[in-house]
Every structure is written in C-alpha cells, then in structure tokens.
C-alpha positions in Angstrom: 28.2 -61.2 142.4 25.9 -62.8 144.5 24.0 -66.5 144.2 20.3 -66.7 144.9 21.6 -68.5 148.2 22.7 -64.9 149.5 26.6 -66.4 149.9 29.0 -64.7 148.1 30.9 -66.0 144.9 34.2 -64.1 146.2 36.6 -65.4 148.6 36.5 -62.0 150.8 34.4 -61.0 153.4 32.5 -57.4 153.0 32.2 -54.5 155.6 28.6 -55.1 155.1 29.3 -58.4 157.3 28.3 -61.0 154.7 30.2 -64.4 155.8 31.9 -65.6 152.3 31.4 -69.3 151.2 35.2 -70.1 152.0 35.2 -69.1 155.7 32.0 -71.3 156.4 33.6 -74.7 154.7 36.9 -73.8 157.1 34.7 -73.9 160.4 32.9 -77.0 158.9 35.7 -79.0 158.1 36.4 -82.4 159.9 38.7 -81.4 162.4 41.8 -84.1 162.1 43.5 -86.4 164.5 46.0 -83.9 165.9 43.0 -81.1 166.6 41.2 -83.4 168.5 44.9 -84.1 170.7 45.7 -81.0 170.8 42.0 -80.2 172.4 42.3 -83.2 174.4 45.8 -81.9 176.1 44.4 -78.7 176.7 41.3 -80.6 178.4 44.2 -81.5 181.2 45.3 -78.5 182.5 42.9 -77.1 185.4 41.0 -73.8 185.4 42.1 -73.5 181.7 40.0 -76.4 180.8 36.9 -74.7 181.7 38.3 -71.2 180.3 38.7 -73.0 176.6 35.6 -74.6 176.6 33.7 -71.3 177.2 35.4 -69.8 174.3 35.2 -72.4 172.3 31.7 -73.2 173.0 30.3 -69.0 172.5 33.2 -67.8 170.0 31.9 -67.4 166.2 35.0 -68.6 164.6 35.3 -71.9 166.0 35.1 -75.0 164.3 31.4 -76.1 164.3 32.4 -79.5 165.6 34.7 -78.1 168.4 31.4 -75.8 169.6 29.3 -78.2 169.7 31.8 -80.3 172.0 32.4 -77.7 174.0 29.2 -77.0 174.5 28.0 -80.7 175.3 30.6 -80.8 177.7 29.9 -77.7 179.5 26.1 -79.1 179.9 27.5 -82.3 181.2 29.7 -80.1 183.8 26.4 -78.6 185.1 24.7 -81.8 185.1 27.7 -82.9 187.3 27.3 -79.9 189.3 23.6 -80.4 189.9 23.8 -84.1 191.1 27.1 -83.3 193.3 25.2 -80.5 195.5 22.2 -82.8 195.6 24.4 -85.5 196.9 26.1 -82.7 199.3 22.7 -81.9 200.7 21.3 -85.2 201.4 24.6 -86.3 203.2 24.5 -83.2 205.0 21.5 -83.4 206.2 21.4 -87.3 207.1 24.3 -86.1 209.1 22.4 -83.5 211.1 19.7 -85.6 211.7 22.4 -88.2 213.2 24.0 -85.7 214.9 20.7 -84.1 216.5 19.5 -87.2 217.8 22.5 -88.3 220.2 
C-alpha cells in the first residue's frame, strides 16, 4: 500500500516508476572509507577522470554524496578553465605588444 508520503511500503520498484523507500536510503547512505579510495584512485587516471565524474555527477543511481562531489568538482574544473584562458590571453597579448614594438 501506499503512505500519505507517496513512498511505497514495499521493497520493489513498480512499472509505474515509483522509487521504493529502500532504493533512496541506498543512494543516501554515508559512503565508507574504501568508496571514497576507490573514487579517489579512479580520480588518478587521465581522461577517465573527467569521463567518471560526468557520470557520476548526471547518472540517477549514484550515491547522493558522490553527485554532489562530482559535480563540485566539475564546477571547479571550469572555474580552472576560465582563469587558465584568461591568463593565456593576457600573456599573449603582453607578448604581442612586446613583440610589436621592437
């Protein structure tokens, strides 16, 4: 049956796409020591990085605290981003005008 809540009492999930009470506590669990080194390995391997933290930060099934890391770090990567090519530019352009005036 169903609580006023709208959550299911039963541990299944229905075609109807109802998300059962069970499913949400998994994704909100604290995610241990060896989840966050295991994450923290995969962090080291190039290209894949960025790959993992893409699904992790947009997939539905993820642990909550995982997306949310994933997704903070993503926003710090295009922070990163942002300040590198404005750094890029005003090098660049100091050099020209070095350049221009010899």
């Amino acid at each position: 049956g169903y609580q006023q809540s709208g959550y299911q009492q039963n541990s299944y999930v229905q075609p109807g796409g109802f998300s059962s009470v069970p499913v949400q506590q998994e994704k909100d669990r604290p995610m241990t020591t060896g989840d966050w080194l295991v994450t923290m390995l995969l962090m080291m391997i190039p290209v894949a990085n960025f790959v993992l933290l893409l699904v992790w930060a947009f997939s539905s099934d993820t642990n909550t605290n995982k997306k949310n890391w994933a997704r903070a770090e993503l926003i710090l990567m295009l922070i990163a981003v942002g300040i590198t090519v404005l750094f890029t530019v005003a090098v660049v352009g100091s050099l020209a005008s070095v350049f221009a005036s010899l």
